[in-house]
VOGU-3710 file (C-alpha; in Angstrom, 3 decimals, decimal comma):
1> xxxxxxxxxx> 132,886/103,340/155,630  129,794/101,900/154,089  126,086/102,250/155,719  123,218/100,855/154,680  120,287/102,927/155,793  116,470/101,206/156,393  112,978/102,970/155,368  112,075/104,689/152,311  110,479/108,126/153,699  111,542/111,787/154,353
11> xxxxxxxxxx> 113,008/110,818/157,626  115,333/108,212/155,832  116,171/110,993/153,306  116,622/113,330/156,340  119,362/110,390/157,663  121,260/110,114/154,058  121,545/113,777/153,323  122,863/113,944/156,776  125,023/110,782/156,926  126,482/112,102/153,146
21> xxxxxxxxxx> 127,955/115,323/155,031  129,702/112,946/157,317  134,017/112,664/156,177  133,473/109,135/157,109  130,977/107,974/154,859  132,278/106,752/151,448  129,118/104,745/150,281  125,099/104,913/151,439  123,101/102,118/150,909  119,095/102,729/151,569
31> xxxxxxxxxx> 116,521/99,537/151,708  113,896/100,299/149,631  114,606/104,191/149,240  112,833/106,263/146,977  113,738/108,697/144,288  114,823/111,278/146,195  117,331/109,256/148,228  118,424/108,133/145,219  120,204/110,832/143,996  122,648/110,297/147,537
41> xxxxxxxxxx> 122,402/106,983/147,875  122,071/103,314/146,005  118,238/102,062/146,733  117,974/98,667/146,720  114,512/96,550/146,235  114,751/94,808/149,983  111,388/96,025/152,028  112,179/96,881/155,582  110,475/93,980/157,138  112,512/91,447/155,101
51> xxxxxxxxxx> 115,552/90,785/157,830  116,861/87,654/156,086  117,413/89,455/152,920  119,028/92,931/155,058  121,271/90,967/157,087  122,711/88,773/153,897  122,854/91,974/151,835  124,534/93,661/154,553  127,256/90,770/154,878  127,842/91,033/151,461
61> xxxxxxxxxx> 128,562/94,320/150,954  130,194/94,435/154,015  128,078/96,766/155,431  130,313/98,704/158,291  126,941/100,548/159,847  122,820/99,870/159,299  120,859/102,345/160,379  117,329/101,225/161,151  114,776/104,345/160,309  111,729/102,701/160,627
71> xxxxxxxxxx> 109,661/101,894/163,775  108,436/98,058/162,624  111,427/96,658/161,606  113,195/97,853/165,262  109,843/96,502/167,375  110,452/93,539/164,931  114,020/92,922/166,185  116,086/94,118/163,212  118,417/95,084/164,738  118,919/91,733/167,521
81> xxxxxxxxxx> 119,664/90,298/163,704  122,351/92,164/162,557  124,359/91,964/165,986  123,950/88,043/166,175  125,359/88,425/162,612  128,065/90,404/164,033  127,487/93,600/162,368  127,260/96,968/163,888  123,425/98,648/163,637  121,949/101,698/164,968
91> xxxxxxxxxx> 119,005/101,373/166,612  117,559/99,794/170,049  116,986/96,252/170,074  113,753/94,174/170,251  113,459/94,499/174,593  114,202/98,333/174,895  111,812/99,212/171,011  108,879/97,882/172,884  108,989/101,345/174,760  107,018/102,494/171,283
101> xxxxxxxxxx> 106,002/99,157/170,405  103,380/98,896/173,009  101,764/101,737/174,859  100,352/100,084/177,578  104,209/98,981/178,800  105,433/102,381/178,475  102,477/103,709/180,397  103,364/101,063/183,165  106,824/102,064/183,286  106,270/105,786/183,730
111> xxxxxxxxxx> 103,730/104,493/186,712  106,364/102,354/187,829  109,164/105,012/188,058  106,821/108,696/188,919  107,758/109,576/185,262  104,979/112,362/184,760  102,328/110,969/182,209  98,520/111,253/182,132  96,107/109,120/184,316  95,174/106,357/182,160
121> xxxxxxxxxx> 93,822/102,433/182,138  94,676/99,209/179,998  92,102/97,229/178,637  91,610/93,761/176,908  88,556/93,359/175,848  85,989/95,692/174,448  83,212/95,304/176,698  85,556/96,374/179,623  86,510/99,572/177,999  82,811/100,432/177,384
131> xxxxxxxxxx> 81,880/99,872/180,738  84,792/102,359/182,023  83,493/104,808/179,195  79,750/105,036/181,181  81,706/107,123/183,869  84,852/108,588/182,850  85,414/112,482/182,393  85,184/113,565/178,949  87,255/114,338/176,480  89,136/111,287/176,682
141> xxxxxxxxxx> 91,474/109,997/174,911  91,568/106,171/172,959  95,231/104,871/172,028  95,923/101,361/170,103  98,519/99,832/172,150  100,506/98,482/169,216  101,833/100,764/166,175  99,977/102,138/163,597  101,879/104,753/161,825  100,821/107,489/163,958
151> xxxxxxxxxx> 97,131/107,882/163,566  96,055/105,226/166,301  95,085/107,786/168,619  91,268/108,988/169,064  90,270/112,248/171,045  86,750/111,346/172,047  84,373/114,400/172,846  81,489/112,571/174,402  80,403/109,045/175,342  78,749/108,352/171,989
161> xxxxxxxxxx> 82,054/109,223/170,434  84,439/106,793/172,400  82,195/103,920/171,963  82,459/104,522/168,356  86,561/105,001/169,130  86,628/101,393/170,941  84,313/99,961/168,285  87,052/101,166/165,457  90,190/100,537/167,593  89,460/96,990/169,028
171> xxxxxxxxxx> 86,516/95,591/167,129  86,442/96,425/163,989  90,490/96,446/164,121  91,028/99,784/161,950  94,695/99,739/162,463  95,068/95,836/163,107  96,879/93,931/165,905  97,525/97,029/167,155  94,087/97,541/168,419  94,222/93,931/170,479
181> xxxxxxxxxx> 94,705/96,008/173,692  93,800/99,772/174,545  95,125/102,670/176,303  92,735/105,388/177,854  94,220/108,407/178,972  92,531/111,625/180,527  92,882/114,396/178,162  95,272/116,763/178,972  95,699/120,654/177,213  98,255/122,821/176,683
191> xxxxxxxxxx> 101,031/122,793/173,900  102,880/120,429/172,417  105,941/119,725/172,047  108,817/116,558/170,662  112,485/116,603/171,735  114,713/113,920/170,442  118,108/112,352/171,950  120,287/109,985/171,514  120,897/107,370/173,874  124,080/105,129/174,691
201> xxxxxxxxxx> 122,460/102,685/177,595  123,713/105,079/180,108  124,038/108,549/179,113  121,411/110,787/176,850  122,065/114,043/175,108  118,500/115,865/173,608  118,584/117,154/170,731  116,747/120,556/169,569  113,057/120,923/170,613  110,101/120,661/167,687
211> xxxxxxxxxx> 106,660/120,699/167,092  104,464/118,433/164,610  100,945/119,417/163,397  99,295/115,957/162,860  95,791/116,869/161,758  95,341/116,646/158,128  93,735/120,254/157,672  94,407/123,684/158,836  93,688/124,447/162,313  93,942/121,182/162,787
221> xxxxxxxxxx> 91,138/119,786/162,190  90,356/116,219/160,027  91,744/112,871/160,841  95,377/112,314/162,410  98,270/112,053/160,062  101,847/110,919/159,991  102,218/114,362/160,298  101,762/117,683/158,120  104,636/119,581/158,800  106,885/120,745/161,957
231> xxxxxxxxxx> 108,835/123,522/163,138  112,166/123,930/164,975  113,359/124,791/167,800  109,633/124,718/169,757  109,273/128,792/171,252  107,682/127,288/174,107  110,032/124,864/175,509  111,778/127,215/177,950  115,104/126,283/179,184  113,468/125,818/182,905
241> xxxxxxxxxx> 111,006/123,060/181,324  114,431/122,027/179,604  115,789/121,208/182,907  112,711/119,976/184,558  112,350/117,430/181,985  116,266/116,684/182,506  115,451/115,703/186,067  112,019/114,130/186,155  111,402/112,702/182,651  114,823/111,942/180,270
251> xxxxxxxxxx> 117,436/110,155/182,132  114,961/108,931/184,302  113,628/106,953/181,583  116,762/105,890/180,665  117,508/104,283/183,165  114,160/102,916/184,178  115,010/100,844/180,549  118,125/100,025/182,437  116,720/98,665/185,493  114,216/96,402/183,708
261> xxxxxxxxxx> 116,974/95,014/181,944  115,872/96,309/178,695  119,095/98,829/178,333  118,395/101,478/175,204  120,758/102,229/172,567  119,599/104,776/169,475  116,935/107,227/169,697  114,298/108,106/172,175  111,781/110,092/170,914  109,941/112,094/173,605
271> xxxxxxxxxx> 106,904/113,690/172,965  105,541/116,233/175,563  102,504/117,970/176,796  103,116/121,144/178,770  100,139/121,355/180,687  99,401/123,549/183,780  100,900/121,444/186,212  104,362/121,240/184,221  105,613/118,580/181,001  103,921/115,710/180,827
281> xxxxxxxxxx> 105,378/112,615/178,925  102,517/112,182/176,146  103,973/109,268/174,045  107,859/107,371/173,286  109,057/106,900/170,102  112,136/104,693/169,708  113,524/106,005/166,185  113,366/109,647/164,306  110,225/111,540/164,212  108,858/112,013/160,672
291> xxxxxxxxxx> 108,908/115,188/159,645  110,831/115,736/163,031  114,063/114,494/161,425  113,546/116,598/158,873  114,114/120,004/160,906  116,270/118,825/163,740  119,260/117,176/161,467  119,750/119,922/159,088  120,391/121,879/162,154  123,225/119,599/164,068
301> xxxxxxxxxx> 126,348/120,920/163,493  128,171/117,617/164,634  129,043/114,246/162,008  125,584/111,920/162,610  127,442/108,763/161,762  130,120/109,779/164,599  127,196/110,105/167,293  125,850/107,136/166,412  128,630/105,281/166,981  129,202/106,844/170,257
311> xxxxxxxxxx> 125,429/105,823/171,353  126,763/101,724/170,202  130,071/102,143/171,829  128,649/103,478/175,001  130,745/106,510/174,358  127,984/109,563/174,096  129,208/111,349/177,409  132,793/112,602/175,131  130,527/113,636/172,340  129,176/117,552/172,501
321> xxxxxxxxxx> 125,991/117,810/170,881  125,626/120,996/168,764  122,751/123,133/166,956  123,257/125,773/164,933  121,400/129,183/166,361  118,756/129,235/163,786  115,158/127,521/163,163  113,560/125,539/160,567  110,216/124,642/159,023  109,041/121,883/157,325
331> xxxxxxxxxx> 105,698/121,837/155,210  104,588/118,149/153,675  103,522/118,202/150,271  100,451/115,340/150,250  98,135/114,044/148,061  94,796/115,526/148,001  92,816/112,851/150,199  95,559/111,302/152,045  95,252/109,785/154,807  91,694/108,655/153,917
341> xxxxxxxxxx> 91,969/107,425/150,331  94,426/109,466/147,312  95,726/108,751/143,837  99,360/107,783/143,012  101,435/107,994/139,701  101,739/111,552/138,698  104,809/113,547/137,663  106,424/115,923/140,321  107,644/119,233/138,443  110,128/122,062/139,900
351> xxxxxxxxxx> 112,421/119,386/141,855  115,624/120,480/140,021  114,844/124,002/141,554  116,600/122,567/145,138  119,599/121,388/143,521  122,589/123,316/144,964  120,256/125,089/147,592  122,088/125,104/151,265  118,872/126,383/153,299  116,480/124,948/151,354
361> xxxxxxxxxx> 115,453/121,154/151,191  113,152/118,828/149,176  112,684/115,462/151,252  111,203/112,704/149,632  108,530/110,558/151,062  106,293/108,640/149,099  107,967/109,387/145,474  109,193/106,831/142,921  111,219/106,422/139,066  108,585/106,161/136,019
371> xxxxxxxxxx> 110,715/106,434/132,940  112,944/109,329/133,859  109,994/110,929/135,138  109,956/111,425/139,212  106,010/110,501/140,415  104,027/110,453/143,157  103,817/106,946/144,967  101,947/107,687/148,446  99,933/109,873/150,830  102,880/112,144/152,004
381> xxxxxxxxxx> 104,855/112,849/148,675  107,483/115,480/149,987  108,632/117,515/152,707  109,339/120,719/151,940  112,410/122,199/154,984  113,497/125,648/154,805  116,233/127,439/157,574  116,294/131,283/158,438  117,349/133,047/161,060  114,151/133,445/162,678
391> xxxxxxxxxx> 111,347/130,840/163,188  109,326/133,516/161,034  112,127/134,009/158,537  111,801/129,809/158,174  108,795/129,556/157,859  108,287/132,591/154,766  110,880/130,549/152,849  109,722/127,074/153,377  106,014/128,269/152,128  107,893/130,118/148,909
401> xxxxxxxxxx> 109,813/126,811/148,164  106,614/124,832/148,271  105,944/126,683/145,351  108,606/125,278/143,354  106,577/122,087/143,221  104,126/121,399/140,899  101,746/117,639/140,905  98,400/116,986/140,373  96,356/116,887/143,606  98,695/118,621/145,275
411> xxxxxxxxxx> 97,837/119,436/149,240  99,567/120,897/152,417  98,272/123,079/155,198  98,726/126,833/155,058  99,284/126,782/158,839  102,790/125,047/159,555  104,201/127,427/162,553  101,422/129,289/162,485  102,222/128,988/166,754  105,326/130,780/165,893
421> xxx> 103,244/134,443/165,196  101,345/133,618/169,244  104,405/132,869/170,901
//
């Protein structure tokens, strides 16, 4: 069969290496790609928000399975345009995406049906969410309702410090439309923790627990990130929070989707607090985490293309989800600056050193083709995944591989699992 696969970052790498293992798979297709997807798969120059251009490429190849990646293009209905083209495409449609596509309906729905989240309120206007400010418990915590790659969220230490947060967020629109409405949440402590599954409508099956570090520096501190690096499986998610989380916070949510009519097909991203007082949903994501994807996939044991064509055909309960009994690390390789500001253009050295490497991986993110030369082309350049047996074991050889690569203005954090050594 032939897929076509939409993004151009690690986590859409972390899809094609996968979807190559897969007997079924004789061609990958990835809209736009980058260089390191390249080498698996034909990139071609269609940006992910450009659904005219997907679907008609798509019909012309004959596309036999799209794979959406990317959180805009699914809040932006991609995937509503491929079915009414009657192709097959992985990926929840425009009704059940707004579960990520707008915090302050996903907050409402864990209200609606006792899904455990923290206490929080929705505001419209500014001046509303400064008056709340002059008596709420502090810290707090400012989210943009809409998306904005992961770094609309503010932890606000003080009074002076939200006001600046609601200032940034809904007036001076830092991270755009996103910002028209705004989520504040108490702050809540303990650790944290993402586990991914894949839904059919009906049924869910989770996949391996992980942990992201999103803070741009080492001990994370600085500004939020896509995300720095992440480990697999999380030490801390127990199997009785596993099965407390079964009860009162996965299939419930599935089927709270169901009952509003919005039913959910793909992948439900669920990232967790574990406070005190037990797991607390923290946020949805409606797609792959990135670098989640790029711990949790190298460990599945089963065919990803089969899976998700059991989550489309409603056929997920016959399919036995299985992890292989080891752990991974991921460190990103950034650009010195990024997120704030950072160079692009220069030439990535030591990539040849993954070739033929079965525990070892070099994900691209933000790399592109000068000449034959491979260069740098945005904030997070690579992701850097090493397996071992142990999550210490994973995390030695993911730091020794990092060494492999040479740019200018190289950056990571020297911390990634660092958790690992207190658990």
């Amino acid at each position: 069969m032939k897929i076509l696969i939409v993004g151009s970052g690690g986590r859409e790498h972390a899809i094609a290496h996968s979807a190559s293992k897969s007997k079924r798979v004789d061609k990958i297709y990835c809209a736009p790609g980058n260089a390191g997807i390249g080498m698996i798969a034909e990139c071609v120059p269609i940006g992910a928000m450009e659904f005219d251009r997907i679907v008609d490429f798509a019909r012309e190849k004959e596309i036999d399975l799209t794979v959406v990646g990317m959180d805009d293009p699914l809040v932006g209905g991609l995937v509503d345009r491929l079915e009414e083209a009657g192709l097959r495409a992985f990926g929840p449609r425009k009704n059940a995406a707004i579960l990520e596509g707008s915090k302050a309906f996903s907050k409402e729905l864990m209200k609606k049906y006792h899904i455990p989240t923290a206490a929080y309120e929705i505001f419209d206007s500014p001046g509303d969410a400064y008056a709340y400010l002059e008596s709420a418990e502090f810290p707090i915590v400012l989210k943009a309702d809409g998306l904005a790659l992961g770094k609309g969220v503010l932890i606000c230490q003080n009074l002076e410090e939200a006001r600046d947060g609601v200032r940034t967020i809904m007036e001076d629109k830092q991270f755009g439309t996103a910002g028209n409405r705004l989520v504040i949440e108490e702050f809540m402590t303990g650790r944290e923790v993402s586990v991914l599954s894949f839904v059919d409508g009906a049924a869910i099956k989770t996949m391996t627990s992980a942990q992201d570090h999103k803070r741009a520096g080492d001990g994370d501190a600085g500004p939020n990130t896509g995300g720095m690096g992440t480990f697999s499986p999380s030490p801390f998610y127990t199997e009785e929070i596993d099965a407390y989380c079964r009860k009162y916070i996965y299939q419930p949510t599935v089927d709270a989707m169901a009952a509003e009519g919005r039913e959910f097909k793909g992948i439900i991203f669920f990232g967790l607090m574990l406070t005190e007082k037990g797991p607390r949903v923290l946020e949805y994501n409606v797609r792959f985490g990135d670098p989640e994807a790029q711990v949790v996939l190298p460990r599945m044991k089963n065919d990803l293309i089969e899976v998700m064509e059991a989550c489309i055909d409603g056929t997920l309960d016959k399919i036995d989800l299985q992890f292989e009994d080891n752990a991974a690390v991921c460190v990103v390789l950034a650009s010195r600056g990024y997120p704030v500001s950072y160079e692009k253009g220069f030439v990535i050295h030591g990539l040849e050193r993954f070739e033929g490497q079965d525990s070892r991986f070099c994900f691209h993110a933000g790399t592109r083709y000068s000449g034959e030369d491979i260069v740098t082309n945005g904030g997070r350049v690579l992701g850097i995944t090493a397996t071992g047996g142990s999550l210490g074991e994973a995390r030695k050889n993911a730091y020794d591989a990092t060494q492999w690569i040479t740019f200018e203005n190289k950056y990571m954090r020297s911390d990634i699992g660092k958790a690992i050594d207190e658990a």
